[in-house]
Every structure is written in C-alpha cells, then in structure tokens.
C-alpha positions in Angstrom: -257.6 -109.1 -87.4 -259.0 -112.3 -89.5 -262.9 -112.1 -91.1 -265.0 -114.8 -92.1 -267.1 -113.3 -95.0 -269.9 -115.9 -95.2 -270.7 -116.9 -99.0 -274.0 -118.4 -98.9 -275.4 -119.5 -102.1 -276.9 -116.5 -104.2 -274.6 -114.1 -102.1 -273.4 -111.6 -104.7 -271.5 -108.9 -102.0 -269.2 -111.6 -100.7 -266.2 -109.9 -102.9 -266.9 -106.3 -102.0 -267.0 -107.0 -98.4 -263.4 -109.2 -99.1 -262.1 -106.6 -100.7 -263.2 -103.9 -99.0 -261.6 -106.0 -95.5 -258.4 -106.4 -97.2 -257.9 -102.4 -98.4 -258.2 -102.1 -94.4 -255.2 -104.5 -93.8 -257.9 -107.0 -92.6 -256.5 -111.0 -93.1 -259.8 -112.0 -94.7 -261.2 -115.3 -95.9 -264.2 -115.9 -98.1 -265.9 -119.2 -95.9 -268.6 -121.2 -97.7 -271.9 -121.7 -96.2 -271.1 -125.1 -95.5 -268.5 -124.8 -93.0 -269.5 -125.6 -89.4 -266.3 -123.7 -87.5 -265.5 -120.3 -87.1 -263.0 -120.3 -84.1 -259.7 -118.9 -86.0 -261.7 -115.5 -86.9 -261.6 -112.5 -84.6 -264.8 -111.2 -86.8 -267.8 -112.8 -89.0 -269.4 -110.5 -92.0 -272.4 -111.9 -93.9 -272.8 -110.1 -97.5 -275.5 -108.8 -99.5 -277.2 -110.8 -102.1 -280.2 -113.2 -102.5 -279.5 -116.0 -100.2 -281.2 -119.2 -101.5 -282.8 -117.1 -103.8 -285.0 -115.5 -100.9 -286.5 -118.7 -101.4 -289.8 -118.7 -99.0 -288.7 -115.0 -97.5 -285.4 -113.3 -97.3 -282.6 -115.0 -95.0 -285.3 -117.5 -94.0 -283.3 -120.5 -95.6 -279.9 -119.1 -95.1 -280.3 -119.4 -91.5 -280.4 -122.9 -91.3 -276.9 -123.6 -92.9 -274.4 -125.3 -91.4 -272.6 -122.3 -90.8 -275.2 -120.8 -88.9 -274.0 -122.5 -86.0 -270.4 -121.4 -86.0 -272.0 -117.8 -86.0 -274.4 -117.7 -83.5 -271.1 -119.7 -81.3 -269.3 -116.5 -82.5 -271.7 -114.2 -81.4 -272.5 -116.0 -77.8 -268.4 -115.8 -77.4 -268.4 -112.0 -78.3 -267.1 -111.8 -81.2 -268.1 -109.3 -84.1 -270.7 -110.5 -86.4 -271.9 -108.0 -89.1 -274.7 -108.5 -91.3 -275.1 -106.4 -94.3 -278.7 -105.7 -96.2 -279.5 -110.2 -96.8 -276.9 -110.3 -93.9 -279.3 -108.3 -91.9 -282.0 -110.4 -93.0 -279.8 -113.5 -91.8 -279.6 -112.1 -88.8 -283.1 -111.3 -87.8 -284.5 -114.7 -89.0 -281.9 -115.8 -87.0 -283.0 -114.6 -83.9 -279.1 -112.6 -83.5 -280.9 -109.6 -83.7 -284.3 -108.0 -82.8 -287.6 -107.5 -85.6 -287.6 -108.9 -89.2 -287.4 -107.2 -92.6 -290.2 -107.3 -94.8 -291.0 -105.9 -98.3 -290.8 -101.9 -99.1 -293.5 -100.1 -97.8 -293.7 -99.1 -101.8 -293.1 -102.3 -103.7 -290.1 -102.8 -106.1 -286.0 -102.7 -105.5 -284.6 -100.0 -104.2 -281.2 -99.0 -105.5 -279.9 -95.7 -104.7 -277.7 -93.5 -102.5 -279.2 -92.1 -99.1 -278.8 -90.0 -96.5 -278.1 -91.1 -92.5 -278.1 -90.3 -89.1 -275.8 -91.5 -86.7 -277.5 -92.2 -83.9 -275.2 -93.7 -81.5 -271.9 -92.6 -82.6 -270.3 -94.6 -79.7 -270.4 -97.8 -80.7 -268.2 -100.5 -81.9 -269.7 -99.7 -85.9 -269.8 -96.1 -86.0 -267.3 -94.1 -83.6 -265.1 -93.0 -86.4 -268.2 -91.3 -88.3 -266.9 -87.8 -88.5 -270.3 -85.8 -87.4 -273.6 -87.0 -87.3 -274.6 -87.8 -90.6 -273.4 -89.7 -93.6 -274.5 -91.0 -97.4 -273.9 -95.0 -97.9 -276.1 -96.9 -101.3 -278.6 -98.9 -100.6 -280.3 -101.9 -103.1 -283.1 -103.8 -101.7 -286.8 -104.7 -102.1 -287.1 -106.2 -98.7 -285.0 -103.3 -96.2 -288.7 -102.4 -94.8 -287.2 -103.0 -90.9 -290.0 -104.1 -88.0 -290.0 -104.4 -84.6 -293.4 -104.2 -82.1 -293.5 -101.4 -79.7 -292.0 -103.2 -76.4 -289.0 -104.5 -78.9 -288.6 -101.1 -80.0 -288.7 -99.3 -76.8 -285.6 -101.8 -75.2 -283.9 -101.3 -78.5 -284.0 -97.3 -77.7 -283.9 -97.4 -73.8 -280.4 -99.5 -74.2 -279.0 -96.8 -77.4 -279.0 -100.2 -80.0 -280.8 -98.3 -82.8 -276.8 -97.4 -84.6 -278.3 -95.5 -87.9 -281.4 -94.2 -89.2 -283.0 -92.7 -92.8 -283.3 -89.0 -93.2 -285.7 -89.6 -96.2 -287.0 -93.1 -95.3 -287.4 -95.0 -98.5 -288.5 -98.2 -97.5 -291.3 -97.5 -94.9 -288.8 -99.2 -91.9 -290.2 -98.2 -88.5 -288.4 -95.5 -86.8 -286.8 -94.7 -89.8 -284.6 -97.6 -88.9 -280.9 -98.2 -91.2 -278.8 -100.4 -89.0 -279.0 -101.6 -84.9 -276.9 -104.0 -82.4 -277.5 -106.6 -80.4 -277.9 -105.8 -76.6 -274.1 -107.1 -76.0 -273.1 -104.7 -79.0 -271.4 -107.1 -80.9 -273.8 -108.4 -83.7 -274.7 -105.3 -85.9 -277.2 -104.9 -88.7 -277.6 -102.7 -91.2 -279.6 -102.6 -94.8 -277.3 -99.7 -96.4 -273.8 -101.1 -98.0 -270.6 -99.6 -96.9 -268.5 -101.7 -98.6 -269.9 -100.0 -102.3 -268.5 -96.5 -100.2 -265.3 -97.0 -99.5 -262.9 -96.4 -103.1 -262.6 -92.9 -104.4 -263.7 -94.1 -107.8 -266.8 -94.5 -107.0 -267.1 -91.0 -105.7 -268.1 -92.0 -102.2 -265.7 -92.9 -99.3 -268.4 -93.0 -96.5 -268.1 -96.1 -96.0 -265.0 -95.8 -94.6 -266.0 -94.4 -91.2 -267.9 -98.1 -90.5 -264.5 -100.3 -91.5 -262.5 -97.4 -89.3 -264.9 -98.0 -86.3 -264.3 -101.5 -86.3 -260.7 -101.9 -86.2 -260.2 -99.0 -84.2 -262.3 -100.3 -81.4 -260.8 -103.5 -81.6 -257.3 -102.2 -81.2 -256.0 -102.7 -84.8 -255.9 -98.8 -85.9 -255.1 -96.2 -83.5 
C-alpha cells in the first residue's frame, strides 16, 4: 500500500502518522499541502495539528488548499481518506463527511487518554478491534462533534457512527469519537491512534485501527 499523509502548514502529527504507516510496512510519503495530484496513492491520511493556525475556525482554511482537490478526487474514486482530530476538522469543513466540530462543550484543550466504544466493528477502520472497547489519547479544544437530528438519524440508520466516548469529554452529540462517509471510505475520528501504537508509550491500541485498514484492503491476512 502507498499513503499520502497531507502536511498542511501548522500540521504537527504528520511524522506520527508517517511513522506509524511505515512500522505497518506501509510505503508512505509525507505530501505538502500544495500538491494538486494524489493518483499514485492507494490511501490519503490528514494529521493532527493547527492547520493555518485554525485561523478563522478549525480546518476552515485548510480546506481550500490545492491539495484539497486531489482528495476529495480520491475520495469520489474510492479510495481511503482518513482524517485524524484537525484531519477530522478538514474533513467536515470539507463537506467529505457529515456535521462540523466546534469548541469543547467545557472550554480549554483537552489532552488525555479515553475510553471507547466500538460501535461498528465491521468496517474498513475498526474490524481488527479485539472486543468492543478500547483506550486511544486524545488533544483537542475543538473535538465537540455536531450533527442536526435528520443528519444524525442517516448517519445511525446506515451504521456510519465507527466510535463513541464512554465518558464524553468534549460535549460531542451522541457521544460521537469517529464516523464514515456513506460509501465507507472517508473516516473521521478526533482520538489519535497513531500516539497508541509503540509499546513505549504503554499503549498499543492503536494498533487495531492500522490492522483494520490493511487487512481490509488485502495487505495483512
């Protein structure tokens, strides 16, 4: 498999996600924001960080660069596109996936380590979770995730919520972590598995969301 991880300016996750890729076997590339073609990638992550300095609101800027284009291509073609915590944020303001994120329902950044449920544990992003829960970090002031009530509803009726908060810290609606597109292919998520995947760190969680993807796409067995 080859991945795109987008570096946008202010991105500061763009090396875990690269080198969280490559411990997987993954041939990744970190691809500036300015580049306007994606086609030689099988998959597209977009990192955590402060794109543009969440100038005006977060991922509002980001999703007019160049590469945007190349993504949203990616996505129409099939392809995975993952957006982690600002990559979520991308993503919404994008229109590649349902709602927006706003601030914490309780003001101020959020960094910690929190329990989830897997939801849909058939998916392309979390059928190698072992059981139904798991413990990923999380470090954000705007992970607060919205949708109206018709939005939601779909999202439910057609199993796209992927992850939700035991202990919701951020006030997110449904106690919403992570959801796909309708196609399943674009995937969301404020929680960082990339931080949960070396034993160092004393959490390997992370793991499971790597696994899911390459399995599913025929790389692991």
């Amino acid at each position: 498999m080859r991945a795109a991880v987008i570096d946008f300016p202010g991105s500061n996750c763009d090396f875990d996600m690269y080198y969280a890729l490559v411990d997987f076997g993954v041939d990744a590339k970190i691809v500036d924001a300015d580049q306007n073609n994606l086609d030689d990638y099988d998959a597209i992550f977009l990192p955590g960080g402060f794109s543009y300095g969440d100038y005006l609101r977060t991922g509002a800027v980001a999703r007019f660069a160049p590469v945007m284009t190349a993504v949203r291509n990616a996505a129409k073609a099939g392809r995975i596109v993952v957006g982690i915590c600002n990559g979520f944020q991308i993503l919404t303001e994008a229109g590649l996936l349902p709602g927006a994120l706003r601030m914490n329902a309780k003001p101020g950044f959020i960094c910690d380590e929190v329990a989830l449920k897997i939801v849909n544990d058939h998916s392309r992003f979390s059928s190698a979770f072992v059981g139904n829960q798991t413990k990923l970090p999380i470090a954000h002031a705007a992970g607060n995730y919205y949708a109206d009530q018709a939005t939601l509803q779909s999202m439910h009726d057609h199993e796209q919520i992927i992850l939700t908060y035991e202990d919701n810290p951020n006030g997110s609606v449904d106690d919403i972590a992570g959801i796909v597109n309708r196609q399943g292919n674009v995937f969301g998520m404020m929680p960082h598995p990339e931080r949960a995947v070396d034993p160092l760190l004393g959490n390997t969680d992370g793991r499971h969301f790597f696994q899911s993807i390459l399995q599913t796409s025929g790389v692991l067995n």
